[in-house]
Each structure stands twice: as C-alpha cells, then as structure tokens.
N, CA, C and O atoms as a GROMACS GRO file, in nm:
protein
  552
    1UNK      N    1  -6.881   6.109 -16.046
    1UNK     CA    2  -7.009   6.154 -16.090
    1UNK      C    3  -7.063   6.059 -16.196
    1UNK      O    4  -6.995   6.021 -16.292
    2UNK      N    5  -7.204   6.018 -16.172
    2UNK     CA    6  -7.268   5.950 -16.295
    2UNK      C    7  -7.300   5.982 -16.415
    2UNK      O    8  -7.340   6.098 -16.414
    3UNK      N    9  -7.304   5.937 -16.517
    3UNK     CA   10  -7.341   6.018 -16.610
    3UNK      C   11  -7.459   5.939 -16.660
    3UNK      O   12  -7.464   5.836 -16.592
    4UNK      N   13  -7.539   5.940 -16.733
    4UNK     CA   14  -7.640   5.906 -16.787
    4UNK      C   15  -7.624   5.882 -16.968
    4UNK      O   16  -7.593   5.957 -17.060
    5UNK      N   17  -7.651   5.784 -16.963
    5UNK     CA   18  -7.667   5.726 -17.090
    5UNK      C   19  -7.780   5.676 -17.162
    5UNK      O   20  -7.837   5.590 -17.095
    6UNK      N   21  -7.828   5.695 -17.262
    6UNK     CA   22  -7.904   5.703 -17.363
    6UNK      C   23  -7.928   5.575 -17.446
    6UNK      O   24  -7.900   5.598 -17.563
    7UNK      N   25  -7.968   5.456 -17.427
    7UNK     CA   26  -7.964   5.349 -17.534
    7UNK      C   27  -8.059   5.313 -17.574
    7UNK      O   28  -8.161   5.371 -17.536
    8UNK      N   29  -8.073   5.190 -17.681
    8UNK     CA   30  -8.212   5.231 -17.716
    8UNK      C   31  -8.181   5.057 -17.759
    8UNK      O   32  -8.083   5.010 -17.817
    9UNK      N   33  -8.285   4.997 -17.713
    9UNK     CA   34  -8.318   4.843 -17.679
    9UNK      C   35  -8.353   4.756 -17.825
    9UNK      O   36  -8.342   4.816 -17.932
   10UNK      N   37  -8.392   4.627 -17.822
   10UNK     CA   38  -8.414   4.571 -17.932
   10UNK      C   39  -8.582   4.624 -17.995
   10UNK      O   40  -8.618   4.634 -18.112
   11UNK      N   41  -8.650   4.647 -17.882
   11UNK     CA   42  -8.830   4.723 -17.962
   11UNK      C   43  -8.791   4.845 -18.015
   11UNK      O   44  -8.848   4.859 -18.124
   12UNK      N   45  -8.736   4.920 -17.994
   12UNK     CA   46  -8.676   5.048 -18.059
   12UNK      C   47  -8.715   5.153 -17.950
   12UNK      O   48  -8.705   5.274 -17.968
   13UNK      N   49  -8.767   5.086 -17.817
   13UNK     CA   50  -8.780   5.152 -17.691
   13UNK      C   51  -8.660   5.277 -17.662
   13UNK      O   52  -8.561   5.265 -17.735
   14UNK      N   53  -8.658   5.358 -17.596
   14UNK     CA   54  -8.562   5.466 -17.540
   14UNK      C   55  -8.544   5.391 -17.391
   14UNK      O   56  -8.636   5.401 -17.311
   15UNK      N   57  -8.415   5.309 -17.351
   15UNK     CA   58  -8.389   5.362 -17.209
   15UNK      C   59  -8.285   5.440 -17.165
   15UNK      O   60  -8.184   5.457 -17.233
   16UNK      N   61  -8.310   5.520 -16.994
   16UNK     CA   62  -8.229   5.576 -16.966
   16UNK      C   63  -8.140   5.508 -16.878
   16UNK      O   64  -8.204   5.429 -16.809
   17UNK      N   65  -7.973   5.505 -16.845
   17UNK     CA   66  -7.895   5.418 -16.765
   17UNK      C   67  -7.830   5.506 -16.678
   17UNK      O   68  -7.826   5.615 -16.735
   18UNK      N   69  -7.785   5.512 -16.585
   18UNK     CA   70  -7.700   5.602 -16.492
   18UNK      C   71  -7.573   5.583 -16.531
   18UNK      O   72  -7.496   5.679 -16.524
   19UNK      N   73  -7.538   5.488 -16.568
   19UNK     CA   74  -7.373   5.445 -16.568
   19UNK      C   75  -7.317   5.380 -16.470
   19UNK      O   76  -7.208   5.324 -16.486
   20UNK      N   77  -7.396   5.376 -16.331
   20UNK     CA   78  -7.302   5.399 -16.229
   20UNK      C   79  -7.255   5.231 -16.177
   20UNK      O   80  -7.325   5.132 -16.197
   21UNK      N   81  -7.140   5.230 -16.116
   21UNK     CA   82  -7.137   5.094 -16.064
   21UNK      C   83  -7.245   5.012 -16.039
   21UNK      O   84  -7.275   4.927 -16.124
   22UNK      N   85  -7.326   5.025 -15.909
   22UNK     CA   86  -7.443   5.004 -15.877
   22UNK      C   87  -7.508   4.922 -15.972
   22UNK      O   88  -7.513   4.799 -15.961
   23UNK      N   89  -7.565   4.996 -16.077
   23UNK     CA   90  -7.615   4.905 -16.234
   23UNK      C   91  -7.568   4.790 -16.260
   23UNK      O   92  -7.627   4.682 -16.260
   24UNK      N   93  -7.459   4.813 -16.283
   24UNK     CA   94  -7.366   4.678 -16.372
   24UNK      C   95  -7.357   4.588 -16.259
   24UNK      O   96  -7.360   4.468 -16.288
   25UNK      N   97  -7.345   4.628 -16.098
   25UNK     CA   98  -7.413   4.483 -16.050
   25UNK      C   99  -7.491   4.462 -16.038
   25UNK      O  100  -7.501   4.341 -16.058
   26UNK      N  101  -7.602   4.514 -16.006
   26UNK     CA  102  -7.734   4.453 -16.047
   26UNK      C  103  -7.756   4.352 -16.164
   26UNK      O  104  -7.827   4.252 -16.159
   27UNK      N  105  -7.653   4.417 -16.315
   27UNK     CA  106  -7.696   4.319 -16.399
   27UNK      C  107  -7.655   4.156 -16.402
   27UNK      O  108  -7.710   4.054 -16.442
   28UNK      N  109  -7.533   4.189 -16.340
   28UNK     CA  110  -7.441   4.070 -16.341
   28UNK      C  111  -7.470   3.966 -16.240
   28UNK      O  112  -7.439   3.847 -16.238
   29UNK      N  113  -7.554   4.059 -16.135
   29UNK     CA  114  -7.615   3.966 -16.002
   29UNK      C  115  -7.742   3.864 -16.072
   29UNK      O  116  -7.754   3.743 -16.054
   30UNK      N  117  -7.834   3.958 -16.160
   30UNK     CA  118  -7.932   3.909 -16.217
   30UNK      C  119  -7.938   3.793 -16.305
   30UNK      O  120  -8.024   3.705 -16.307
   31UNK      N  121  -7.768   3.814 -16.425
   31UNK     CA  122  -7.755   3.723 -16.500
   31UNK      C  123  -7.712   3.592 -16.462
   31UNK      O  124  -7.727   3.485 -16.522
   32UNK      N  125  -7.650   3.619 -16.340
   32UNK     CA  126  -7.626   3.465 -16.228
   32UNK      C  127  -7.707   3.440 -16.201
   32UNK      O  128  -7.702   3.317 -16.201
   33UNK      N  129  -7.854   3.487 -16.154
   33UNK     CA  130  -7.976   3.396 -16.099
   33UNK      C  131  -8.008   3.348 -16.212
   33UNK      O  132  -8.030   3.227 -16.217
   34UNK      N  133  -8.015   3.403 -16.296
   34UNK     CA  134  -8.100   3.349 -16.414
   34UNK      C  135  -8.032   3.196 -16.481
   34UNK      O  136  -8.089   3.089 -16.504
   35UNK      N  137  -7.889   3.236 -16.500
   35UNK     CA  138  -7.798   3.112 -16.539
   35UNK      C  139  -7.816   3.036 -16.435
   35UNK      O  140  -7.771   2.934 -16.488
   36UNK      N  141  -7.848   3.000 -16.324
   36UNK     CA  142  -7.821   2.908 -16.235
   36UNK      C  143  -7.966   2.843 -16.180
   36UNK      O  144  -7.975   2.753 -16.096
   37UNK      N  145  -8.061   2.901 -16.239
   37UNK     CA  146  -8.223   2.853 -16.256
   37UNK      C  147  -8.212   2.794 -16.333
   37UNK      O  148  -8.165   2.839 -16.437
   38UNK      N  149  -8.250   2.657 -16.322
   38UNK     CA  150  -8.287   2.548 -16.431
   38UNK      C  151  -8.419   2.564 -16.523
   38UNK      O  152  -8.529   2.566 -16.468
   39UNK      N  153  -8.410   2.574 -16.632
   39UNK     CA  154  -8.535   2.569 -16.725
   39UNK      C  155  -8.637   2.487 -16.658
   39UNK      O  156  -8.619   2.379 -16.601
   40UNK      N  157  -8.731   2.543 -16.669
   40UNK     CA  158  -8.864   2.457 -16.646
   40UNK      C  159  -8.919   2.430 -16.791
   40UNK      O  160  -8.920   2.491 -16.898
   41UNK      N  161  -8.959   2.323 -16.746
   41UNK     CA  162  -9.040   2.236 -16.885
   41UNK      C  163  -9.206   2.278 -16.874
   41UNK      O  164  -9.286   2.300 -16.782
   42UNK      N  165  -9.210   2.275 -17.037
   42UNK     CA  166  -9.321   2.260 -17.041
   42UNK      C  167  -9.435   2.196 -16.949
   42UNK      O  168  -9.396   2.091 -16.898
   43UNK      N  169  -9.576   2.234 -16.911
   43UNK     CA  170  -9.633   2.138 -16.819
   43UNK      C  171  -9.767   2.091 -16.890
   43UNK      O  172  -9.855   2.039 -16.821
   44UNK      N  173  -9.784   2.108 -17.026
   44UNK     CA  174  -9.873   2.084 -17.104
   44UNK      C  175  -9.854   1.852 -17.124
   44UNK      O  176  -9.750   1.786 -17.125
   45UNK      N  177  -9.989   1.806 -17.136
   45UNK     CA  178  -9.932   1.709 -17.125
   45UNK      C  179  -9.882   1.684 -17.309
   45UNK      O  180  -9.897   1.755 -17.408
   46UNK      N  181  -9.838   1.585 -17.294
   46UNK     CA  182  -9.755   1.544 -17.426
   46UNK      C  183  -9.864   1.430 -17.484
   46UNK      O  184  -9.923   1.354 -17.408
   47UNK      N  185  -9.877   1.428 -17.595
   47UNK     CA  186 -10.012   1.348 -17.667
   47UNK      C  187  -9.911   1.233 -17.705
   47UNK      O  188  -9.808   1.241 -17.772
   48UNK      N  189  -9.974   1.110 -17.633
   48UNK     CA  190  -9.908   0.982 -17.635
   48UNK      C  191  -9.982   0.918 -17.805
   48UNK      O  192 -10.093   0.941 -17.851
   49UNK      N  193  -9.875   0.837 -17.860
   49UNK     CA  194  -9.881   0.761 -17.956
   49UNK      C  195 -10.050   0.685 -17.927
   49UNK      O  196 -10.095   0.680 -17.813
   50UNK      N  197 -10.111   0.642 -18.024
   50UNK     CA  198 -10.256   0.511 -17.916
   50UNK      C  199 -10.156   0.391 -17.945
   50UNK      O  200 -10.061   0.382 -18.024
   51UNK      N  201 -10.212   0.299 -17.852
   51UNK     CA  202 -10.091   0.210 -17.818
   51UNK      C  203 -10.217   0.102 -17.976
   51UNK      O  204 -10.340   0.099 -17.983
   52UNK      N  205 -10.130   0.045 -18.053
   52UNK     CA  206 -10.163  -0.024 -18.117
   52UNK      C  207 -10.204  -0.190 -18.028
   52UNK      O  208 -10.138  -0.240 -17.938
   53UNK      N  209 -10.339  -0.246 -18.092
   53UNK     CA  210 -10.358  -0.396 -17.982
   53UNK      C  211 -10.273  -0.507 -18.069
   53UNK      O  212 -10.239  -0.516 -18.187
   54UNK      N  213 -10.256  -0.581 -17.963
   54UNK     CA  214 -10.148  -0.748 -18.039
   54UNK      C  215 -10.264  -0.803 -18.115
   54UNK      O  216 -10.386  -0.788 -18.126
   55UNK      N  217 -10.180  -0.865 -18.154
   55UNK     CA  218 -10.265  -1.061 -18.234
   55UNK      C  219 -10.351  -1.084 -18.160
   55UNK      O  220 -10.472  -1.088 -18.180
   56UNK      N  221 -10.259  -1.113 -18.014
   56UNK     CA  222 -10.396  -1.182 -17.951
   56UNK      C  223 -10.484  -1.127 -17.875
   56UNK      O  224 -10.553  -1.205 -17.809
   57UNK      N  225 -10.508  -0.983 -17.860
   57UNK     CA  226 -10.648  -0.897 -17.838
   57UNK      C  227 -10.689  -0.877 -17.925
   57UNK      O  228 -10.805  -0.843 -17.901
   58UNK      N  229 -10.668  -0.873 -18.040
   58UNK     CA  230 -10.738  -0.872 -18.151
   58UNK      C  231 -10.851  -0.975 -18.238
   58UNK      O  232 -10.958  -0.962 -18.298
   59UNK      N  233 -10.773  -1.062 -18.210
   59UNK     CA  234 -10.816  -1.235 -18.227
   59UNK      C  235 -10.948  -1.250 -18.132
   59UNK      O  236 -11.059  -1.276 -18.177
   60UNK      N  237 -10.911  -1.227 -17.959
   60UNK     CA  238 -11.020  -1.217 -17.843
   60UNK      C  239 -11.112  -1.138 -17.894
   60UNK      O  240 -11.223  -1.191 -17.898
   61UNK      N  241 -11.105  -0.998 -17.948
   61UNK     CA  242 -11.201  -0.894 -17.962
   61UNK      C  243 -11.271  -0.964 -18.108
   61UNK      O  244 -11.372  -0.907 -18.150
   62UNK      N  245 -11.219  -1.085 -18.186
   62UNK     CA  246 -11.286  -1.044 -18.298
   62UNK      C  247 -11.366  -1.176 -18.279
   62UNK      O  248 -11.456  -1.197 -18.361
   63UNK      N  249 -11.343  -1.280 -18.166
   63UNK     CA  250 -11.423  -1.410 -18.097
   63UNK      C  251 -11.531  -1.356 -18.024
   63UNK      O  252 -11.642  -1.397 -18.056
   64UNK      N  253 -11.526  -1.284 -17.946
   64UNK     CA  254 -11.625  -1.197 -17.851
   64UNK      C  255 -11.716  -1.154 -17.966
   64UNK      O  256 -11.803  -1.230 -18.007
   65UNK      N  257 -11.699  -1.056 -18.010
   65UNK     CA  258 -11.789  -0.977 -18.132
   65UNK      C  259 -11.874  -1.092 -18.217
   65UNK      O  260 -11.997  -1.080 -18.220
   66UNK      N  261 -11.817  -1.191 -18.279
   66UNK     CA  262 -11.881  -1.326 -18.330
   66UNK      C  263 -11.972  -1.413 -18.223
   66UNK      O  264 -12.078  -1.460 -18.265
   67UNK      N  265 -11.943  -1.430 -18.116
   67UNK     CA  266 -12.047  -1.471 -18.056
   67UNK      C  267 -12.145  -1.381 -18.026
   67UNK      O  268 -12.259  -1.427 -18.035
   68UNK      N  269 -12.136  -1.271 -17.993
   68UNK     CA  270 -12.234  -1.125 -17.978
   68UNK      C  271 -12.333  -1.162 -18.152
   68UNK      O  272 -12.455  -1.181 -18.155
   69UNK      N  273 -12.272  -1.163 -18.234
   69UNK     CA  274 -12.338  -1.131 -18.350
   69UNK      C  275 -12.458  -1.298 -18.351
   69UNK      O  276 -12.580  -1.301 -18.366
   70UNK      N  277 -12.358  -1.417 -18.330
   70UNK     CA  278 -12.424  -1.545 -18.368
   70UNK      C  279 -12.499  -1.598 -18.252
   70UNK      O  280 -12.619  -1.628 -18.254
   71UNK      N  281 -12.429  -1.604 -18.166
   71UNK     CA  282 -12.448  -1.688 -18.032
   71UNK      C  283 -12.423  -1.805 -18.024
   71UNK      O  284 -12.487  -1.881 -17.952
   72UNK      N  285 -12.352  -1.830 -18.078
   72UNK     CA  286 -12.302  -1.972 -18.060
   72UNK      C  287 -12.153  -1.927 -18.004
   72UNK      O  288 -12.080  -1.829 -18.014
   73UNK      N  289 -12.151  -2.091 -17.921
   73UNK     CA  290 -12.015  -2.060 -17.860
   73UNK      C  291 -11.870  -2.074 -17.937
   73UNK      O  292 -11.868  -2.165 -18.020
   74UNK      N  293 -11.777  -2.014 -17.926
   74UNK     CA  294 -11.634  -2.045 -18.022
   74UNK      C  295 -11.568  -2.157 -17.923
   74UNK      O  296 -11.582  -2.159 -17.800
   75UNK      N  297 -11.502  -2.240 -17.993
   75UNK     CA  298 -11.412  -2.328 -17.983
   75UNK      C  299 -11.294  -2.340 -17.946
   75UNK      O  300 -11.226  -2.408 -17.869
   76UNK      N  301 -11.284  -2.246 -18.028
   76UNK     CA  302 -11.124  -2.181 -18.040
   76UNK      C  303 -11.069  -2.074 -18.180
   76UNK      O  304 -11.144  -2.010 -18.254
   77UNK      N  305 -10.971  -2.077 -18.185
   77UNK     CA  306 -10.877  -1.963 -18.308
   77UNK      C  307 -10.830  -2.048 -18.383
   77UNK      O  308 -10.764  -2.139 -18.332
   78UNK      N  309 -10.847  -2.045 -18.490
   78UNK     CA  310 -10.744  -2.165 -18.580
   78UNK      C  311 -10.661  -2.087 -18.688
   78UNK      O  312 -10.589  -2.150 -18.765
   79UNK      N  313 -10.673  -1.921 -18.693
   79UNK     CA  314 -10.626  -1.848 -18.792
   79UNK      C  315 -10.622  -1.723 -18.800
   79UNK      O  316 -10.729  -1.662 -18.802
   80UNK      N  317 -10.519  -1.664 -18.807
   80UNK     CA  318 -10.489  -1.522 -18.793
   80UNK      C  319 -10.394  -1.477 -18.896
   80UNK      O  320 -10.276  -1.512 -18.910
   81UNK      N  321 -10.460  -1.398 -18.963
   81UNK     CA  322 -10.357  -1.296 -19.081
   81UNK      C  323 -10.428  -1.122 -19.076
   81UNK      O  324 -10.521  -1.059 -19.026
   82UNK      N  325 -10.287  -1.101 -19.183
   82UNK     CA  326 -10.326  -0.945 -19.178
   82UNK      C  327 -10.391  -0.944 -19.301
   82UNK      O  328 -10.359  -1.036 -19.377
   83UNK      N  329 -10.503  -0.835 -19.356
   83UNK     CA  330 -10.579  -0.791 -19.422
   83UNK      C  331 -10.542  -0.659 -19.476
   83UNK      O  332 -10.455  -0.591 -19.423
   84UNK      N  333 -10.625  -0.611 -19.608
   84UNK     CA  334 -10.599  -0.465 -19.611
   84UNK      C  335 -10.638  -0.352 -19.513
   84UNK      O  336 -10.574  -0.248 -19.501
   85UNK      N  337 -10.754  -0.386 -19.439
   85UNK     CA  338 -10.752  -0.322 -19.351
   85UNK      C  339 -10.798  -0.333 -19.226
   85UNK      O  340 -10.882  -0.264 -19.168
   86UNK      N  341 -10.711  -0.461 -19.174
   86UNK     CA  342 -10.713  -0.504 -19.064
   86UNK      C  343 -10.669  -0.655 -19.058
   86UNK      O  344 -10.570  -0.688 -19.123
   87UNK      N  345 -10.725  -0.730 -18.999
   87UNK     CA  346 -10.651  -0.857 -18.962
   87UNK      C  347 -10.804  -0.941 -19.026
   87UNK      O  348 -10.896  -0.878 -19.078
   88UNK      N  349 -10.803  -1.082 -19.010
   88UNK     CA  350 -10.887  -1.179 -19.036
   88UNK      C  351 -10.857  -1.306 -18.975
   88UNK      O  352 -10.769  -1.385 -19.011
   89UNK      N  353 -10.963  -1.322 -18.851
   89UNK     CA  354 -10.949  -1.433 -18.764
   89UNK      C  355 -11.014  -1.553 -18.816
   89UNK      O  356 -11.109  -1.522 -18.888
   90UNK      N  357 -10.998  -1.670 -18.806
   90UNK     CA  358 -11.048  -1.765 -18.833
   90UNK      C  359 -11.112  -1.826 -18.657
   90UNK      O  360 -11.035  -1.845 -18.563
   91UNK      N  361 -11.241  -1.843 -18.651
   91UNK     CA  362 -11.239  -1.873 -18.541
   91UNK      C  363 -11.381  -2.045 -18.575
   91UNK      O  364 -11.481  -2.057 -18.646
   92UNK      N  365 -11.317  -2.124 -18.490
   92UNK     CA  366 -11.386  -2.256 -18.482
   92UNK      C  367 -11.521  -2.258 -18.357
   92UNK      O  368 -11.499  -2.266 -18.236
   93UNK      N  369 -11.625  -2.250 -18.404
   93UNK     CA  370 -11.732  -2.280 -18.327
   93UNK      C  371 -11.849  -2.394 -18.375
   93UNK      O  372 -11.881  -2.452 -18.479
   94UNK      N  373 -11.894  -2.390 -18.226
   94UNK     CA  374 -12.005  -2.527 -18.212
   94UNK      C  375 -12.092  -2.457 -18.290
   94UNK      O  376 -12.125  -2.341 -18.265
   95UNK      N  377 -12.140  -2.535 -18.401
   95UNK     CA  378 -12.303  -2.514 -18.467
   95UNK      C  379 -12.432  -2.598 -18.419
   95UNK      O  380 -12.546  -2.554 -18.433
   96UNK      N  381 -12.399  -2.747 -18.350
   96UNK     CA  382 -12.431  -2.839 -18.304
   96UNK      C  383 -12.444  -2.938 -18.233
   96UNK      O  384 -12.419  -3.049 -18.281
   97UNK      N  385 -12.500  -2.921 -18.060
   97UNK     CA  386 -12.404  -2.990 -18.019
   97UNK      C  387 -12.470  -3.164 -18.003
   97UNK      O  388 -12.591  -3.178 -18.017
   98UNK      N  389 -12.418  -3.234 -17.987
   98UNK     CA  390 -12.451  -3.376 -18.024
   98UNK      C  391 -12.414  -3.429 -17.961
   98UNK      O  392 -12.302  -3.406 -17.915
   99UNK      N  393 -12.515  -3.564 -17.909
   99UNK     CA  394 -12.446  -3.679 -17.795
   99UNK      C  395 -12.412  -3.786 -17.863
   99UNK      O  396 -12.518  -3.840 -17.894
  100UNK      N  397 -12.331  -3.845 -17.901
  100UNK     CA  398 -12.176  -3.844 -17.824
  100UNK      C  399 -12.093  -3.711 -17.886
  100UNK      O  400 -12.119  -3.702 -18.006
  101UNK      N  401 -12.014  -3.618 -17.846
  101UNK     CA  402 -11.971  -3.509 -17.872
  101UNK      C  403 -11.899  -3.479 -18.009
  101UNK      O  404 -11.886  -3.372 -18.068
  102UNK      N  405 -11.850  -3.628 -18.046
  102UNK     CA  406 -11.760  -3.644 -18.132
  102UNK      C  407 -11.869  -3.638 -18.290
  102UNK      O  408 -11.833  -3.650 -18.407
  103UNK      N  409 -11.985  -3.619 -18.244
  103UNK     CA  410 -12.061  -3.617 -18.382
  103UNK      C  411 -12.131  -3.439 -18.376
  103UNK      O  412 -12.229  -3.402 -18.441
  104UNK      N  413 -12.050  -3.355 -18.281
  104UNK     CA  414 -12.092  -3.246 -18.318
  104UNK      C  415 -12.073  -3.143 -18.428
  104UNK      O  416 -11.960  -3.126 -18.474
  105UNK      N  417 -12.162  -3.081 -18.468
  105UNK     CA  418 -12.110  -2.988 -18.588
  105UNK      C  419 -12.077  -2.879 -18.534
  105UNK      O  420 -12.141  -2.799 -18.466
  106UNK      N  421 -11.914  -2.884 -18.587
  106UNK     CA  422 -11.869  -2.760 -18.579
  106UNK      C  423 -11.877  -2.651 -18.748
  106UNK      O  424 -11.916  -2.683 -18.860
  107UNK      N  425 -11.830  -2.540 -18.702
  107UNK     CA  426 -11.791  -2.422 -18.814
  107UNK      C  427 -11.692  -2.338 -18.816
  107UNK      O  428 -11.652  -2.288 -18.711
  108UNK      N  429 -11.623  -2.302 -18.967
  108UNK     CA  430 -11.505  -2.189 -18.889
  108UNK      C  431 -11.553  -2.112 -18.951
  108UNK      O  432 -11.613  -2.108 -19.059
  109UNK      N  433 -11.530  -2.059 -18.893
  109UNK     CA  434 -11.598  -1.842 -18.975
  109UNK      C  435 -11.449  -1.796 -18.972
  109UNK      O  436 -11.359  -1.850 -18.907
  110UNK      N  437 -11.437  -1.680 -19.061
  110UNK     CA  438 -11.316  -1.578 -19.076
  110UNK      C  439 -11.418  -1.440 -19.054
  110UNK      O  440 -11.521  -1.401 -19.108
  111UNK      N  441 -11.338  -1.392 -18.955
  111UNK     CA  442 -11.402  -1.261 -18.890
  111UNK      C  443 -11.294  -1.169 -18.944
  111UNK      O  444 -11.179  -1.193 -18.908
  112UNK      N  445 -11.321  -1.054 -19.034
  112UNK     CA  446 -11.249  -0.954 -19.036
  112UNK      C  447 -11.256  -0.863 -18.983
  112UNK      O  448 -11.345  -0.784 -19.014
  113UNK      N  449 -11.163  -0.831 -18.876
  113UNK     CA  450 -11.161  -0.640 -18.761
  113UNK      C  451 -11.082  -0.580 -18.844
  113UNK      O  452 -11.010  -0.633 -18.928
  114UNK      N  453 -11.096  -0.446 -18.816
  114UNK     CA  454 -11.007  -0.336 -18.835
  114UNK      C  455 -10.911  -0.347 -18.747
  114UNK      O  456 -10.908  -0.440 -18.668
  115UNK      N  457 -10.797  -0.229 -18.752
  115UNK     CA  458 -10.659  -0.266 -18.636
  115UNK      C  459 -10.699  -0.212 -18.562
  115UNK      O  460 -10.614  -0.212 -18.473
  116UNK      N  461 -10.838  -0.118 -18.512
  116UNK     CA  462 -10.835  -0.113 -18.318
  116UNK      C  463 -10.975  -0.217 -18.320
  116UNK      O  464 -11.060  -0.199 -18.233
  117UNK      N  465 -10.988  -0.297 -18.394
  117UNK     CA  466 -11.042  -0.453 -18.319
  117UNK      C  467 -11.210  -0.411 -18.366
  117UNK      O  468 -11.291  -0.399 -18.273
  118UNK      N  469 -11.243  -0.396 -18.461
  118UNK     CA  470 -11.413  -0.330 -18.434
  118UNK      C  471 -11.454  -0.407 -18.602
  118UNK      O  472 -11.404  -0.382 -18.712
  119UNK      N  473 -11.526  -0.473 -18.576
  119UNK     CA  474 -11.587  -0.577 -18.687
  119UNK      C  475 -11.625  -0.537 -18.824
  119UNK      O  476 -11.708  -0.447 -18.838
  120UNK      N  477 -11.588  -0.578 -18.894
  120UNK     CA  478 -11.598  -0.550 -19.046
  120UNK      C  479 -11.668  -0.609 -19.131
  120UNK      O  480 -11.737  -0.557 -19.219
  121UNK      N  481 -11.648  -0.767 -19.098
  121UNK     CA  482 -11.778  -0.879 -19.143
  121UNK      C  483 -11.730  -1.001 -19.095
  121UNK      O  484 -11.611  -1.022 -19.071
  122UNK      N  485 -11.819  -1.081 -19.082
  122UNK     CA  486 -11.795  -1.210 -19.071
  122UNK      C  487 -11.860  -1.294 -19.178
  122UNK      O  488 -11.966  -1.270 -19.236
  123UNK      N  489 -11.752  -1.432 -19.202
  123UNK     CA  490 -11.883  -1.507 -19.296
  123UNK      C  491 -11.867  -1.710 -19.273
  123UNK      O  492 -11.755  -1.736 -19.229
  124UNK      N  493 -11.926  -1.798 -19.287
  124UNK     CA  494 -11.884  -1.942 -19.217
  124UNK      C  495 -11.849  -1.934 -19.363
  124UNK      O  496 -11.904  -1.866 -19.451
  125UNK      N  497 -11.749  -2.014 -19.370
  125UNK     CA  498 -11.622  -2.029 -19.449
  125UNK      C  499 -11.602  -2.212 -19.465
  125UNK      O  500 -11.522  -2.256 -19.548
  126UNK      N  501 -11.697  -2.324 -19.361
  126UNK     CA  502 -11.659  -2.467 -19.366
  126UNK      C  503 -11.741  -2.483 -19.234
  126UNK      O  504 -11.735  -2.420 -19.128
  127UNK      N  505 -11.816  -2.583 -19.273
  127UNK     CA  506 -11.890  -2.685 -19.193
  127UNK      C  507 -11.882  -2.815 -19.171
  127UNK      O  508 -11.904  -2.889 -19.267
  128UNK      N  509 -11.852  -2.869 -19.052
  128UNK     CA  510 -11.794  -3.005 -19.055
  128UNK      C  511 -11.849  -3.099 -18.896
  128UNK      O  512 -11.894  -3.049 -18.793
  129UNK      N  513 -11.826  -3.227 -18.922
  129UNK     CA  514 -11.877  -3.297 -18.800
  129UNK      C  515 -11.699  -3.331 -18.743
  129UNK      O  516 -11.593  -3.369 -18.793
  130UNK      N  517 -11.748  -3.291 -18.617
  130UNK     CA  518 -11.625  -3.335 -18.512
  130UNK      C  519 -11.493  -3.433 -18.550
  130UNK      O  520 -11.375  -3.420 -18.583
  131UNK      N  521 -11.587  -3.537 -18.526
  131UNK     CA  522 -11.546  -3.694 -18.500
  131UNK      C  523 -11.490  -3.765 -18.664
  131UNK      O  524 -11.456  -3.879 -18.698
  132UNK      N  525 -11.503  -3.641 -18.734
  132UNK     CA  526 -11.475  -3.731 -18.902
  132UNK      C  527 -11.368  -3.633 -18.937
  132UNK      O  528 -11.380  -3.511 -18.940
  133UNK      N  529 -11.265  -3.702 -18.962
  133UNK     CA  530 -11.095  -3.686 -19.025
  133UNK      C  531 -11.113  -3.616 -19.141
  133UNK      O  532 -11.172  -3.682 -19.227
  134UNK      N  533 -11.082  -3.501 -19.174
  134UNK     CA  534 -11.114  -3.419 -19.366
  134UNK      C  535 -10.977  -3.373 -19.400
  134UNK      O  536 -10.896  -3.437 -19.334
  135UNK      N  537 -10.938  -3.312 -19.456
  135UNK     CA  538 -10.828  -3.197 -19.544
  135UNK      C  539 -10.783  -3.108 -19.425
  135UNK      O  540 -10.864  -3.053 -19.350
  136UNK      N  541 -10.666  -3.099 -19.414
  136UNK     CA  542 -10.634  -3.011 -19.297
  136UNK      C  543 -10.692  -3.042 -19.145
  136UNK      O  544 -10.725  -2.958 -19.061
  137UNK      N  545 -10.695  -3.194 -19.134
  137UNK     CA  546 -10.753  -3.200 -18.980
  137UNK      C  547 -10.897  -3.162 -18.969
  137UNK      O  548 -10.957  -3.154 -18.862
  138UNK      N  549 -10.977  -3.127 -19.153
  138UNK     CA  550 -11.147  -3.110 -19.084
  138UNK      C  551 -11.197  -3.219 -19.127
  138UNK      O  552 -11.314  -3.248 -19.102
   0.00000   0.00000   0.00000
C-alpha cells in the first residue's frame, strides 16, 4: 500500500508524493536525461573587442585624409610615432612640380590621427627643393 507523503519544496510550496515505486523511477529516469543532455550555450552574440588599426593603416588613413584636406599629391611616409592621443605621420608631398623634376618643391607635413585613424590636425613642418642635398637627406 502507498502511503502519501507531505513535503514541502525550496518556495515553501506544499507537495503531495505517493511514495510509491513508480515515483522514484520516474525521478531517477528524469535525472539521467537531464545528466546526459549537454548544456546549451548561450546564443546571444558575444561583443567582440574593436579590432585596433596597425601603423600602416593608420599612416594610409592619415595620407588619404591630407590629400582630401590639401590636394596635393603625397610622395610618400617618412615618419611615424605615437602621440598623446594618437599617432603623428610625417608624410612627404609635391608642392611643385618642375621640369626637370629634380627642381621640384617638395613638403613634409606631420598629420596627427587619433587611434581609429580620424584627423586631428595637420601642419607643413619643412619645405624644400628635390634635387638639393640638406640635414637629414632634405
């Protein structure tokens, strides 16, 4: 004969139990499915780091932006450091161009970006003709 039992759960709920065999496998059947189901993960996505840009997208983004601002064409990069808040490119462009080439005036500007690459100021920093030997190769 079953008897019935009286317990009372973690909410402070009332349940009623039979006692009877029957029950206790049910529970034990239940606690095997459950142990033998693998957790599912979360499916929320996970918020990725922003990928920080290199030297040299930074350098590109801060040559691009200088010709946008001047229009003159760049040359090339002759200088890259970090800043307080951000980097500072040195970039070499034509101010002038001249036949024979070697008498053209060039300029270097130092462009300062922030670290996701977005312009801060620029200013020409040295003006020089091509073809004539100076301090540091200007």
């Amino acid at each position: 004969m079953a008897t019935a039992k009286k317990t009372s759960s973690s909410d402070g709920t009332a349940k009623k139990s039979s006692g009877s065999s029957s029950d206790s496998a049910d529970k034990s059947a239940s606690k095997k499915i459950a142990s033998s189901t693998p957790r599912k993960r979360s499916s929320a996505p996970r918020a990725e780091a922003p990928k920080r840009k290199g030297a040299q997208q930074l350098a590109a983004e801060a040559t691009r932006q200088l010709l946008e601002m001047t229009g003159k064409d760049p040359e090339g990069i002759s200088g890259l450091r970090r800043s307080d808040d951000g980097w500072i490119v040195q970039v070499e462009v034509l101010e002038l161009a001249r036949i024979p080439n070697t008498t053209d005036v060039l300029a270097t500007y130092e462009v300062e970006v922030d670290s996701d690459g977005e312009l801060l100021e620029y200013r020409r920093v040295h003006r020089y003709v091509r073809g004539v030997p100076g301090e540091d190769g200007r």
